[in-house]
C-alpha positions as CSV (number, residue, x, y, z in Angstrom):
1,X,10.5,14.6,-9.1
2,X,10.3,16.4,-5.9
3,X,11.8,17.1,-2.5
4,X,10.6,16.7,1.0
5,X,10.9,20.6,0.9
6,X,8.6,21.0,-1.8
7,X,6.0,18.4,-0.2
8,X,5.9,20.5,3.1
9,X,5.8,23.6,0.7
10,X,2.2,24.3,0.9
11,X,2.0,25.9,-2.4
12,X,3.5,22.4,-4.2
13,X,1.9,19.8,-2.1
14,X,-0.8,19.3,-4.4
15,X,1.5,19.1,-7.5
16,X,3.9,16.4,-5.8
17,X,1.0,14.6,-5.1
18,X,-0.3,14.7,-8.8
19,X,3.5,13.3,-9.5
20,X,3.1,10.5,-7.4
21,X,-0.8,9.4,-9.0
22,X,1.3,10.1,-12.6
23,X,3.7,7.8,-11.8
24,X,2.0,4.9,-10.0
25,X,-1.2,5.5,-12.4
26,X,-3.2,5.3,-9.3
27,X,-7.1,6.4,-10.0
28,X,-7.2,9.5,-7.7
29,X,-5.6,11.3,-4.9
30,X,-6.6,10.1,-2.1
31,X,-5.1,6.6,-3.3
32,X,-1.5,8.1,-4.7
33,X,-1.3,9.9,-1.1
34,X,-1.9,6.3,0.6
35,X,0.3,4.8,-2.1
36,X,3.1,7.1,-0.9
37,X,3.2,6.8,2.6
38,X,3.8,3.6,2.1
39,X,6.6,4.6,0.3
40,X,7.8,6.8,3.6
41,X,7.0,4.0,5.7
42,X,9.6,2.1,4.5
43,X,12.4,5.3,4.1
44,X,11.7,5.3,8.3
45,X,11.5,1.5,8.4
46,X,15.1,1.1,7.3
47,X,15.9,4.3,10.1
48,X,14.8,2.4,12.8
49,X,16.8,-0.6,11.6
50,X,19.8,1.5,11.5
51,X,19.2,3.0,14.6
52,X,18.9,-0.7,15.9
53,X,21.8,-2.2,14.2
54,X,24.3,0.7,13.4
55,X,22.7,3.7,16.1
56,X,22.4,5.7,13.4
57,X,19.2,7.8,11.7
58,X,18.7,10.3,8.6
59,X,19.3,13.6,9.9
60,X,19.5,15.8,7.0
61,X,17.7,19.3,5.3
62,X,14.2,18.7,4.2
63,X,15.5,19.9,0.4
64,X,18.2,16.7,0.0
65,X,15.7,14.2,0.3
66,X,14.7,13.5,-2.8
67,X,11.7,11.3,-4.4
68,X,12.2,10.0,-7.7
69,X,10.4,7.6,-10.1
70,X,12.0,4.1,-10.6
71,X,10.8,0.4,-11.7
72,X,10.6,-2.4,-9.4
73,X,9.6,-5.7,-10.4
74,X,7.8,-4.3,-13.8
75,X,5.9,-1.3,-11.9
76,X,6.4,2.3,-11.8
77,X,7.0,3.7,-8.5
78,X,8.5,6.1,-5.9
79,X,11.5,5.7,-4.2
80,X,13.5,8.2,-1.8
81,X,16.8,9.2,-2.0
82,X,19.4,10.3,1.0
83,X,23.4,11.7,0.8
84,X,25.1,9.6,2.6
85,X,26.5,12.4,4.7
86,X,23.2,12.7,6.1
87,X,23.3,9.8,8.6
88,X,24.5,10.5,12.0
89,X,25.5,8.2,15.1
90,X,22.8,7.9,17.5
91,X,24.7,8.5,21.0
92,X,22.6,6.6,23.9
93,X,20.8,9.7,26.1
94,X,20.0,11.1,22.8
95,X,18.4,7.6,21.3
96,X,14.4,8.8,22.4
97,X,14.7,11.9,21.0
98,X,16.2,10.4,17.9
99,X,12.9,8.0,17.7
100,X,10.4,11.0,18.4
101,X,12.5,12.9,15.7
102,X,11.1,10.2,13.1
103,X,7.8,10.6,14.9
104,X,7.4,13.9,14.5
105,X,8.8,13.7,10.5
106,X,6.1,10.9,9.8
107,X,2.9,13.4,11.3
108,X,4.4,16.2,9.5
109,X,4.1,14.5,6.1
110,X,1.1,13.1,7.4
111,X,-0.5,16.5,8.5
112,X,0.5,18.1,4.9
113,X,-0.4,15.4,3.0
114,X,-4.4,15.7,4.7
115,X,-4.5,19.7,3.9
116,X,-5.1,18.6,-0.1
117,X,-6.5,15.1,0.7
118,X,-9.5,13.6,2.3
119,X,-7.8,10.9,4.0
120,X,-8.0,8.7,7.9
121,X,-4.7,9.7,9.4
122,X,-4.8,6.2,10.8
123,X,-4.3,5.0,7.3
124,X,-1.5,7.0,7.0
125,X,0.3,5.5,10.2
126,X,-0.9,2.2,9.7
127,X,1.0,2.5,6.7
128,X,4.3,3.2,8.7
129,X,3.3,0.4,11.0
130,X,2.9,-2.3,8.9
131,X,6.2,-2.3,8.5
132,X,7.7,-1.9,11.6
133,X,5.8,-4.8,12.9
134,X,7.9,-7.2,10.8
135,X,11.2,-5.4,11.5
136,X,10.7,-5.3,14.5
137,X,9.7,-9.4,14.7
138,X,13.2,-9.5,12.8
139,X,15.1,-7.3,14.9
140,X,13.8,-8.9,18.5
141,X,14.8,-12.4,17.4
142,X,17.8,-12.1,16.5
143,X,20.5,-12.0,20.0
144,X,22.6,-9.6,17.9
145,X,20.1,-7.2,18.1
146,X,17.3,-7.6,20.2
147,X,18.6,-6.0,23.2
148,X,18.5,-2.5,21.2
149,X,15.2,-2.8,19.3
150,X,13.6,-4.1,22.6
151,X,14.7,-0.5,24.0
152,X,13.2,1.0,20.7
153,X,10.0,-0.9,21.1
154,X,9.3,0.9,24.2
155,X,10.0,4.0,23.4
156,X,7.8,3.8,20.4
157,X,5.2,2.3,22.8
158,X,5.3,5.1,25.7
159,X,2.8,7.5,25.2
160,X,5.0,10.5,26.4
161,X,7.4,9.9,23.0
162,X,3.7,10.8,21.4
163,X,3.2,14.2,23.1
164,X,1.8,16.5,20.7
165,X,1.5,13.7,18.0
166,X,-1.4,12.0,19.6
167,X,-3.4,11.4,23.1
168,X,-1.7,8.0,23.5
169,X,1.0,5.8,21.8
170,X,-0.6,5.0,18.4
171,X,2.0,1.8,17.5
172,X,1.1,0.4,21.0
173,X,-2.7,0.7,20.1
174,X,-1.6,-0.8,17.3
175,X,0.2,-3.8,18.9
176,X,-3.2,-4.1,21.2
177,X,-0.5,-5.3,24.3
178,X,1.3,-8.1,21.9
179,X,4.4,-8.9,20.9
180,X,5.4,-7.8,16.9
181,X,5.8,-11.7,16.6
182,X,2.4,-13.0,17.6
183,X,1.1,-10.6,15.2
184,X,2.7,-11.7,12.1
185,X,-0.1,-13.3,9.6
186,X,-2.9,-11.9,11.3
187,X,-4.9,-9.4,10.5
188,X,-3.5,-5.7,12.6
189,X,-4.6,-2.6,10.9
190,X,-8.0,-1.9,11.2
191,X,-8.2,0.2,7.6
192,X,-7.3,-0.5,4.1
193,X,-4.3,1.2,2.5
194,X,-5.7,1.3,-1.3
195,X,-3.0,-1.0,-2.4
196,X,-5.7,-3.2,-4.6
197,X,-6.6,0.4,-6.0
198,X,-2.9,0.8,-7.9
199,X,-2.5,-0.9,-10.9
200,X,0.1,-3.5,-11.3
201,X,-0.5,-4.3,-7.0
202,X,-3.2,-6.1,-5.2
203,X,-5.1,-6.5,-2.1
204,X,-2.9,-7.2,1.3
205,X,-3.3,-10.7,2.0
206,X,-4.5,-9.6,5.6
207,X,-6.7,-6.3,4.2
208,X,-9.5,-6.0,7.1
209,X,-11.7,-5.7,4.3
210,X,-11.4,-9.7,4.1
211,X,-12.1,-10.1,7.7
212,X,-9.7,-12.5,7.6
213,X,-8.3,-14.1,11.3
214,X,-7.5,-11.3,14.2
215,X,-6.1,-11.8,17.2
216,X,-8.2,-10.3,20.5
């Protein structure tokens, strides 16, 4: 449908949008634009596994990644696309500027995306963080790859691997001081990400908007 090229493209943004609402039949804008970051959450969810597992990331040209429309499990949706050739090893001194890297390519979606849509930022990252919190509970219990992820985790949580993203480490806001594992079946993000809104999903089972159990 489009590329990440055309996305950042000012003059297209809109229009990829519109192709996203199309295909997922969501009822406005605002709830396509949530619907697809959660699609990019989980195109840099499976980076920071393969930075964890293989030390390796996506590090290609924003016009060969390409989002197309596909089915899963009876639904229409949007899935991304990567050549192969595009992944690259990871060497250790360059492994925190690898992770900002995916920082920094999660709040430039996120900044075009809120030049044509009325939408919390926050959503947008909770979005990404949502799944990161169960990799990472994956990732940190398993021997084979804890050590790795645990030096991941804190980059992600140092608030200097945020400069000029945010005043302070958004993912260890998020995290509120725990571990990704005491957080799993709680209730984390603190906004809604319109999933109940697209036809064919439903509500989270832990949407704040059921106030169901926290952890404080």
């Amino acid at each position: 449908m489009f590329t990440l090229e055309d996305l950042l493209n000012e003059q297209k943004t809109e229009a990829c949008l519109t192709a996203v609402q199309t295909v997922s039949r969501s009822p406005n804008i605002t709830v396509a634009a949530s619907f697809f970051m959660r699609r990019i959450g989980m195109f840099l969810n499976t980076q920071f596994y393969n930075l964890a597992v293989y030390d390796e990331i996506w590090n290609g040209n924003e016009n060969r990644l390409l989002f197309g429309a596909i089915e899963e499990y009876g639904n229409r949706t949007v899935s991304t696309y990567a050549d192969a050739s595009d992944w690259h090893t990871v060497e250790d001194n360059e492994r925190q500027d690898a992770i900002r890297n995916l920082l920094l390519f999660a709040y430039k979606v996120i900044r075009q995306i809120r030049t044509i849509v009325s939408i919390s930022p926050l959503t947008l990252w909770e979005n990404i963080f949502g799944f990161l919190l169960w990799q990472y509970h994956v990732l940190l219990e398993n021997p084979g790859t804890s050590e790795n992820a645990r030096k991941d985790l804190d980059v992600l949580k140092d608030d200097k691997t945020w400069e000029q993203i945010a005043p302070r480490s958004l993912l260890a806001t998020y995290l509120q001081g725990y571990e990704p594992s005491e957080l799993i079946n709680t209730t984390v993000r603190t906004t809604c990400c319109l999933s109940k809104d697209v036809p064919g999903l439903m509500q989270c089972g832990f949407c704040p908007l059921k106030e169901q159990r926290r952890i404080r």
